[in-house]
VOPA-925433 format. One line per field, with one value per residue (C-alpha): residue in one letter; x, y, z. Coordinates in pm, 1 decimal. Example, Ala and Ser with C-alpha at 12.3 -4.5 7.8 and 13.67 -1.06 7.14 Angstrom:
aa <- [A / S]
px <- [1230.0 / 1367.0]
py <- [-450.0 / -106.0]
pz <- [780.0 / 714.0]
# end
This chain:
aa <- [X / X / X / X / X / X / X / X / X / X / X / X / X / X / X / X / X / X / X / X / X / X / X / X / X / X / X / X / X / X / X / X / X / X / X / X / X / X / X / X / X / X / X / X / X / X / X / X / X / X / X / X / X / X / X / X / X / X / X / X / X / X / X / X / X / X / X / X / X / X / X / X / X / X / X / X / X / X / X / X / X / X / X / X / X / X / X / X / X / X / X / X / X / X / X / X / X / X / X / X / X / X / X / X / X / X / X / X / X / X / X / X / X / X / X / X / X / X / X / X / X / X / X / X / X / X / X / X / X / X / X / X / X / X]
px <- [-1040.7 / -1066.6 / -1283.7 / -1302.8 / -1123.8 / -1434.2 / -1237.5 / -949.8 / -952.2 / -815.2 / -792.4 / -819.8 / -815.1 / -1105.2 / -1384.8 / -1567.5 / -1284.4 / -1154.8 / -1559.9 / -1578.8 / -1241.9 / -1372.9 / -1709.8 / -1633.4 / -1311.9 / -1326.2 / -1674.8 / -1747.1 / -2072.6 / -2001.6 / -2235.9 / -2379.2 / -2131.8 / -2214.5 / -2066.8 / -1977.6 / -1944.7 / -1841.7 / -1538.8 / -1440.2 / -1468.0 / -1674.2 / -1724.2 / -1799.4 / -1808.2 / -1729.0 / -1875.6 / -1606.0 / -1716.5 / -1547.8 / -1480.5 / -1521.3 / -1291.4 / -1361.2 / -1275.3 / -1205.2 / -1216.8 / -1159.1 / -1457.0 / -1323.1 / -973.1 / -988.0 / -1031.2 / -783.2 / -767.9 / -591.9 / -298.0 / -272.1 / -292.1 / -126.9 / 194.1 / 42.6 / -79.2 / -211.8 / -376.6 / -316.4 / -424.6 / -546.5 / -636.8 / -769.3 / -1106.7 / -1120.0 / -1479.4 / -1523.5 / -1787.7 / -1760.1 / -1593.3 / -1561.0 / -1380.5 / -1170.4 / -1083.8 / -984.1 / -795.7 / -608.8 / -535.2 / -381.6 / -168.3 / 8.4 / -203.3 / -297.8 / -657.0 / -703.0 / -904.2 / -1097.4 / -1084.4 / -1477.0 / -1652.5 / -1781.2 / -2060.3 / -1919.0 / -2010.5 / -2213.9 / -2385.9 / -2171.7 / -1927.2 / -1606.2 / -1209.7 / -923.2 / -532.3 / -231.5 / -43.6 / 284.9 / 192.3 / 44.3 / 322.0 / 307.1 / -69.8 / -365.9 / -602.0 / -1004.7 / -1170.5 / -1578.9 / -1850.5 / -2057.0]
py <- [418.7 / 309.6 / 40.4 / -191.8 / -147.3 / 31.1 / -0.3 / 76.6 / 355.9 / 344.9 / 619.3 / 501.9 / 720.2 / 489.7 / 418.8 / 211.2 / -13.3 / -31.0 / -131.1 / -420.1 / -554.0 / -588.1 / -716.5 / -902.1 / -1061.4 / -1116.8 / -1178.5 / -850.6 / -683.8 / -368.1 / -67.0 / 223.9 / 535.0 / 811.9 / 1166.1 / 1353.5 / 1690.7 / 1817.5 / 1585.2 / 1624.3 / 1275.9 / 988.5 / 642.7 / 298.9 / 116.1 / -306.8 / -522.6 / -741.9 / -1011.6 / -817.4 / -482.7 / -260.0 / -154.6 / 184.6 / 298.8 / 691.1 / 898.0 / 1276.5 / 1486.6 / 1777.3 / 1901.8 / 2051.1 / 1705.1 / 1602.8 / 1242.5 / 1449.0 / 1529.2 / 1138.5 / 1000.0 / 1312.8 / 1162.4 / 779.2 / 714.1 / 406.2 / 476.4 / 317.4 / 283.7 / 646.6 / 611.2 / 337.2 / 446.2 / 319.0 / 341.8 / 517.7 / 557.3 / 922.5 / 1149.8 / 1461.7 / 1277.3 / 1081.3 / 1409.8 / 1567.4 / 1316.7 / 1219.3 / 1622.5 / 1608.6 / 1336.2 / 1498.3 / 1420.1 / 1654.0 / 1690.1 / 1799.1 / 2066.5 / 2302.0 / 1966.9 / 1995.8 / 1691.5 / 1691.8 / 1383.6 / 1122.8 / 864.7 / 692.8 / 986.5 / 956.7 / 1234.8 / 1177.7 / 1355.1 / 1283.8 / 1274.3 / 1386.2 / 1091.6 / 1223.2 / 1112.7 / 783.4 / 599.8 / 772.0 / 663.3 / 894.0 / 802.0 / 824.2 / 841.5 / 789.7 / 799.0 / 457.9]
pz <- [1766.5 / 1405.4 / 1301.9 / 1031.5 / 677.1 / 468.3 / 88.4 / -61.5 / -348.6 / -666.4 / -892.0 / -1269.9 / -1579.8 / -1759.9 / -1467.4 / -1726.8 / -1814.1 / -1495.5 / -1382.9 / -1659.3 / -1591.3 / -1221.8 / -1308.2 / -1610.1 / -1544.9 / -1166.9 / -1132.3 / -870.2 / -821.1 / -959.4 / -821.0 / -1111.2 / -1144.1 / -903.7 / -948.8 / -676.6 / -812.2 / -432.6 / -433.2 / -811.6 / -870.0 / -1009.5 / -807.5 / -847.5 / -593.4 / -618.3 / -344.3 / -188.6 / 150.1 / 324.9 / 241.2 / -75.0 / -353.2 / -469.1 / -824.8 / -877.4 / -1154.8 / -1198.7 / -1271.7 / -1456.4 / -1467.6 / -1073.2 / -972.5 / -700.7 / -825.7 / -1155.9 / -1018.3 / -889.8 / -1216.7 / -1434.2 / -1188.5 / -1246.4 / -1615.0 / -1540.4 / -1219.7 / -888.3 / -506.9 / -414.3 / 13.9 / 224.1 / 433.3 / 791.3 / 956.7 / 1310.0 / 1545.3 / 1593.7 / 1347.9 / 1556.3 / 1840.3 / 1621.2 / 1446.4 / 1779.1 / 1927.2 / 1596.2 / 1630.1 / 1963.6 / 1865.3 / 1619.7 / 1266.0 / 1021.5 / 888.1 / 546.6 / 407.5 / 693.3 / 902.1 / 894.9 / 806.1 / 436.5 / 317.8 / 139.0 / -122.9 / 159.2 / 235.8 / 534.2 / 740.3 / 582.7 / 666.5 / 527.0 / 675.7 / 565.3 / 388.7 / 576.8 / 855.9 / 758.2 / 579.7 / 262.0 / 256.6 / 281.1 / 494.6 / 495.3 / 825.5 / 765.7 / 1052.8 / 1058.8]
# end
């Protein structure tokens, strides 16, 4: 059902530093900052050969990423983002195994302008999980 490893997330509490120390020091291509008032968050996103690392930082004190780093100062990995084909069957069947969807469990766009749910890091491991249509 899932697909290929889309990025990892990591929430930061400075998205610039965190952006230079990945472009400057390692040498990544390092995309512009894009809010995404809808998720409470701001995004950068650094291009990888084979997957993407994306750098999070709360917009405004609702954020959900503000919680993560009021418990995590420095910041630290936030969710990995697996791609699937279709969202809504993915959703359903992850559903009738046993998985909880976040939220209404309705799709929402994402920072790819894609259909994007998220799982209940319970039942992953301890890790939250990103589920994005491709």
């Amino acid at each position: 059902m899932i697909g290929r490893l889309n990025h990892v997330a990591l929430a930061v509490p400075d998205l610039d530093a965190a952006a230079a120390m990945y472009r400057d020091v390692l040498g990544a291509e390092v995309s512009a900052p894009q809010a995404l008032p809808a998720h409470g968050v701001t995004v950068v996103f650094v291009q990888l050969p084979n997957t993407k690392i994306e750098l999070l930082q709360p917009l405004g004190d609702a954020s959900p990423i503000a919680p993560f780093l009021a418990r995590n100062p420095s910041g630290g990995m936030h969710h990995v983002c697996y791609e699937v084909d279709d969202i809504l069957a993915a959703r359903d069947r992850l559903k009738a195994q046993g998985a909880r969807v976040l939220g209404d469990g309705e799709p929402r766009i994402g920072a790819h302008d894609k259909p994007v749910l998220f799982l209940h890091p319970k039942d992953f491991a301890g890790t939250l999980i990103e589920i994005e249509q491709v």
